[in-house]
C-alpha positions as CSV (number, residue, x, y, z in Angstrom):
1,X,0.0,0.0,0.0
2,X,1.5,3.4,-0.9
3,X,2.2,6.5,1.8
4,X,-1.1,8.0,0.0
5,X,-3.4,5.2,0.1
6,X,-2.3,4.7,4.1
7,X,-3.0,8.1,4.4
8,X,-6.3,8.1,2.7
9,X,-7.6,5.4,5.2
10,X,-6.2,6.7,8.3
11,X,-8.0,9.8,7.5
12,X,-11.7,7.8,6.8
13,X,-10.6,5.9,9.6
14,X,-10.3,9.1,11.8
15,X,-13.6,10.7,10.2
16,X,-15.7,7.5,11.3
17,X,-14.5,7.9,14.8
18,X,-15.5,11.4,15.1
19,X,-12.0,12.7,15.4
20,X,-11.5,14.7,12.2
21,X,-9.2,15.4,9.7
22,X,-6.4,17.0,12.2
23,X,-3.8,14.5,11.7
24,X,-1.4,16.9,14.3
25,X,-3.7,17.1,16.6
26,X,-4.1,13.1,16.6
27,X,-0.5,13.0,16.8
28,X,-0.2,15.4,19.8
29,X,-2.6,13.9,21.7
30,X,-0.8,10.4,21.5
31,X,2.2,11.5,22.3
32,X,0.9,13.1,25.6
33,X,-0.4,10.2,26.3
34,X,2.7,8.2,26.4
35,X,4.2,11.4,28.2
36,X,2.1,10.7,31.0
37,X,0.5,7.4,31.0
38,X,-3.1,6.8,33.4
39,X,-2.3,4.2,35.8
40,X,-4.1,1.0,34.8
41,X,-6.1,-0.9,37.7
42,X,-3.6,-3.3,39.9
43,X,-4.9,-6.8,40.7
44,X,-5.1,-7.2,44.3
45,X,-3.8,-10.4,44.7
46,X,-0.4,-8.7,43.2
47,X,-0.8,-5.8,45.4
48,X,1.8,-6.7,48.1
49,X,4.6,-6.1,49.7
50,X,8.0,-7.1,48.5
51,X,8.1,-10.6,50.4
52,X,4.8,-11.2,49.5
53,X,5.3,-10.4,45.6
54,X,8.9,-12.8,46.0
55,X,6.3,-15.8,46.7
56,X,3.6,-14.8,44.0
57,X,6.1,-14.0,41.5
58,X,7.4,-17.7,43.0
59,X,4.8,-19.8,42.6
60,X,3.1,-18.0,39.4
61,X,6.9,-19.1,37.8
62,X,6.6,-22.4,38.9
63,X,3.3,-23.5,37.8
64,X,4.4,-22.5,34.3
65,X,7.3,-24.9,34.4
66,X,9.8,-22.2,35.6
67,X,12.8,-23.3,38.4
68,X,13.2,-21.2,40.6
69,X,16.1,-20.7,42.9
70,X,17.2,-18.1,45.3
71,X,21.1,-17.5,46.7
72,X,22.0,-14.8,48.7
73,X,24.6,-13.4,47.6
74,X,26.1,-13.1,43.5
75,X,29.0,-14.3,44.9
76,X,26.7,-17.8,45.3
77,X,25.8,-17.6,41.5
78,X,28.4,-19.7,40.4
79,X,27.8,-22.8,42.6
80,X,24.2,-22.3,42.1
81,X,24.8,-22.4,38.2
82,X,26.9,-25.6,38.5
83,X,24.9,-27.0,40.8
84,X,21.5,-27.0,38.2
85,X,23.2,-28.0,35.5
86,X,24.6,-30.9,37.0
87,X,21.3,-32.0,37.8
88,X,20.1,-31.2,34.2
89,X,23.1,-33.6,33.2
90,X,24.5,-30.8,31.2
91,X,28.3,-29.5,30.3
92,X,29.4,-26.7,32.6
93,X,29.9,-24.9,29.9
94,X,28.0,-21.4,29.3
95,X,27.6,-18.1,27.2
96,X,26.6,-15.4,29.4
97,X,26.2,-11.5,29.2
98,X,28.6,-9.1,30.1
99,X,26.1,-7.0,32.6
100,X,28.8,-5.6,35.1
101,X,26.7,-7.4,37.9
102,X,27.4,-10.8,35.9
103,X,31.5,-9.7,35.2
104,X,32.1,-9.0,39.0
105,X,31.4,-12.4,40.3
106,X,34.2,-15.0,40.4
107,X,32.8,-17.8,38.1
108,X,35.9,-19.9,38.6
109,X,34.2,-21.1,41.9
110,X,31.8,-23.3,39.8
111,X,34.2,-24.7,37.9
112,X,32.3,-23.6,34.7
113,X,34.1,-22.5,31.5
114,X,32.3,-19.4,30.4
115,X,32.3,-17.2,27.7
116,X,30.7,-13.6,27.1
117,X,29.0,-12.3,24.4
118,X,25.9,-13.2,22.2
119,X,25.1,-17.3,21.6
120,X,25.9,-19.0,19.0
121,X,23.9,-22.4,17.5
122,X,26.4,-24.5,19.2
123,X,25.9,-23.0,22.7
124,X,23.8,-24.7,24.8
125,X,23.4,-22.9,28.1
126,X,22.5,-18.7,28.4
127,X,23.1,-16.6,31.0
128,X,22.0,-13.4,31.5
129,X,20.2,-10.5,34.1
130,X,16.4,-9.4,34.4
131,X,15.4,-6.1,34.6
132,X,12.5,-7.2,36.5
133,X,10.2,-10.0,37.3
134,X,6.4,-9.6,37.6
135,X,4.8,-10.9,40.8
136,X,1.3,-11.1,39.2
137,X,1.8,-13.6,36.4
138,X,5.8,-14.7,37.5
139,X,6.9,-13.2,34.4
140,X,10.4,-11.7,33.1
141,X,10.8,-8.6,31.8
142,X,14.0,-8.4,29.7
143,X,16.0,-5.4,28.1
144,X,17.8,-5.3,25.2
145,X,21.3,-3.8,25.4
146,X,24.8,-4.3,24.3
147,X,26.0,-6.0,27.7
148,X,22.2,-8.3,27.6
149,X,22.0,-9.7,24.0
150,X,18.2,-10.8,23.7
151,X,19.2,-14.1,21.7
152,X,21.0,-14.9,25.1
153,X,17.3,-15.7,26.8
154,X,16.1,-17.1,23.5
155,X,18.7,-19.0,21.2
156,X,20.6,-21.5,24.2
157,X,18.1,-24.9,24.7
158,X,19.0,-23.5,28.4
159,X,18.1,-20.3,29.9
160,X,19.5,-18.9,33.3
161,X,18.2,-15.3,33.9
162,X,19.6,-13.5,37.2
163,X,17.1,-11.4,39.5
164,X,17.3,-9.1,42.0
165,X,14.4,-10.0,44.4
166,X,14.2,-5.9,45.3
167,X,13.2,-5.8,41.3
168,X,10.1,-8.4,41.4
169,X,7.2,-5.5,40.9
170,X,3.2,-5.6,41.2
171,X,2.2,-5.5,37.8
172,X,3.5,-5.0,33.9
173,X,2.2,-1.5,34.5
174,X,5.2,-0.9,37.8
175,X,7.9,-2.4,35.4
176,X,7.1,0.3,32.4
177,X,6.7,3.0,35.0
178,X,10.3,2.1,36.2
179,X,12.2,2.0,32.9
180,X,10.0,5.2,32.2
181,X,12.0,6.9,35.2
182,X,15.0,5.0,35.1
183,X,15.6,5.1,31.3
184,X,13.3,7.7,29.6
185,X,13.4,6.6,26.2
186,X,12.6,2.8,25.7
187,X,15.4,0.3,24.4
188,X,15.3,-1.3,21.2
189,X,13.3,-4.1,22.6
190,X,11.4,-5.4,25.8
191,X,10.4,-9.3,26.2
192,X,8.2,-10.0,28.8
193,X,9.0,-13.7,29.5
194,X,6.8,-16.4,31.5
195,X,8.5,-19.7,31.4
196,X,10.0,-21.9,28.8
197,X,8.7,-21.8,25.0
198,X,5.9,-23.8,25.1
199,X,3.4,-24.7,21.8
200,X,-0.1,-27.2,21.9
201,X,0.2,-27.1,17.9
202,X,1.2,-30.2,17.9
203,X,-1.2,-32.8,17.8
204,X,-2.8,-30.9,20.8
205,X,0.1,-31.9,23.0
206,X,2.2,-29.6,24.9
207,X,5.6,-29.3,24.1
208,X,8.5,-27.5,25.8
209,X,11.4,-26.1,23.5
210,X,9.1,-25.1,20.2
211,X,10.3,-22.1,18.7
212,X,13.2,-21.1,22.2
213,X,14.2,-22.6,25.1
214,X,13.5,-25.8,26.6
215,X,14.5,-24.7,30.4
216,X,14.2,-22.2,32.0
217,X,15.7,-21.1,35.5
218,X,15.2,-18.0,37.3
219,X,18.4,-16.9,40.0
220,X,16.8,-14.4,42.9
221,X,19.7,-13.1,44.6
222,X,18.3,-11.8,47.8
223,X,21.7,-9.3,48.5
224,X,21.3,-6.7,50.6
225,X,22.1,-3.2,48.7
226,X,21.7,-5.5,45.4
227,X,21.1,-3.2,42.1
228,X,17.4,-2.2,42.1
229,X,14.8,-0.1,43.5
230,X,12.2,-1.7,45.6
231,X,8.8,-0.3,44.7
């Protein structure tokens, strides 16, 4: 469809709903809205306080086929990390991001051969950080950056995804709100993430690993002073 023929039914499109033909003031008025967002209605059962979201967030995860495990300190992560993937019978062997909070840790306590940077089709294990979770449905919300490759939580059969249990928020709504203030301007991309790929379109039976990963582990790292802001 050419720029004129889109234009031609925007504009019926904007005369049907009673809104004229004042393609600026259309424009202005969405972008004030995005400017300052109306606060959608919060679930109660989500409404909690930071313990109680950590156990929502918890058992939403899990009944979607999510593990869950929390450490208390980063400096934990590594032994953690060996410690599933030894039970997963896989190769301690992993591609993870290069998120400062990730870099700082001494992985050589695990005994894991790691490697950062974005996956490749050979790499079986990912490893990278949350910028949030979601108490209400136990989901991940997920930034693109240079230092958090999205292919990281996508491409590797094996996903582990670091959170900070300060960061698990009410709603989708708190987790827009806080990239809103911590960011301004929104990155390239944001996945919102509840368990492992998952597809019924196969012969009506549900199978793990369709079109990303297979596993998937969430790593709440209770620290005291960790990076985040609790809501």
């Amino acid at each position: 469809m050419s720029d004129d023929a889109r234009a031609a039914v925007l504009g019926q499109l904007r005369w049907a709903l009673g809104r004229g033909r004042d393609a600026g003031a259309l424009r202005r008025a969405v972008d004030e809205r995005l400017a300052q967002p109306h606060p959608n209605l919060i679930p109660a059962r989500a409404d909690l306080d930071r313990w109680g979201r950590l156990r929502l967030f918890r058992a939403q995860a899990e009944a979607v086929q999510t593990t869950v495990h929390r450490v208390d300190r980063y400096r934990s992560l590594p032994r953690a990390v060996a410690s599933y993937l030894r039970e997963h019978n896989l190769p301690l062997r992993l591609v993870m991001a290069t998120d400062p909070v990730l870099t700082g840790v001494d992985w050589s306590a695990g005994m894991l051969e790691v490697r950062h940077g974005r996956p490749q089709d050979a790499d079986a294990v990912g490893l990278t950080t949350a910028y949030a979770g979601i108490a209400e449905t136990g989901t991940l919300m997920l930034l693109s950056a240079p230092e958090t490759p999205t292919t990281l939580a996508f491409l590797p059969e094996t996903a582990l995804v670091v959170l900070t249990s300060a960061r698990i928020l009410r709603a989708y709504e708190d987790g827009l709100r806080l990239l809103r203030e911590e960011h301004g301007a929104l990155p390239r991309s944001i996945n919102f993430v509840t368990g492992p790929s998952r597809s019924g379109d196969i012969e009506q039976t549900l199978q793990l690993g369709a079109h990303g990963p297979r596993r998937l582990c969430v790593l709440l790292v209770d620290e005291p002073g960790a990076r985040g802001t609790e809501p």
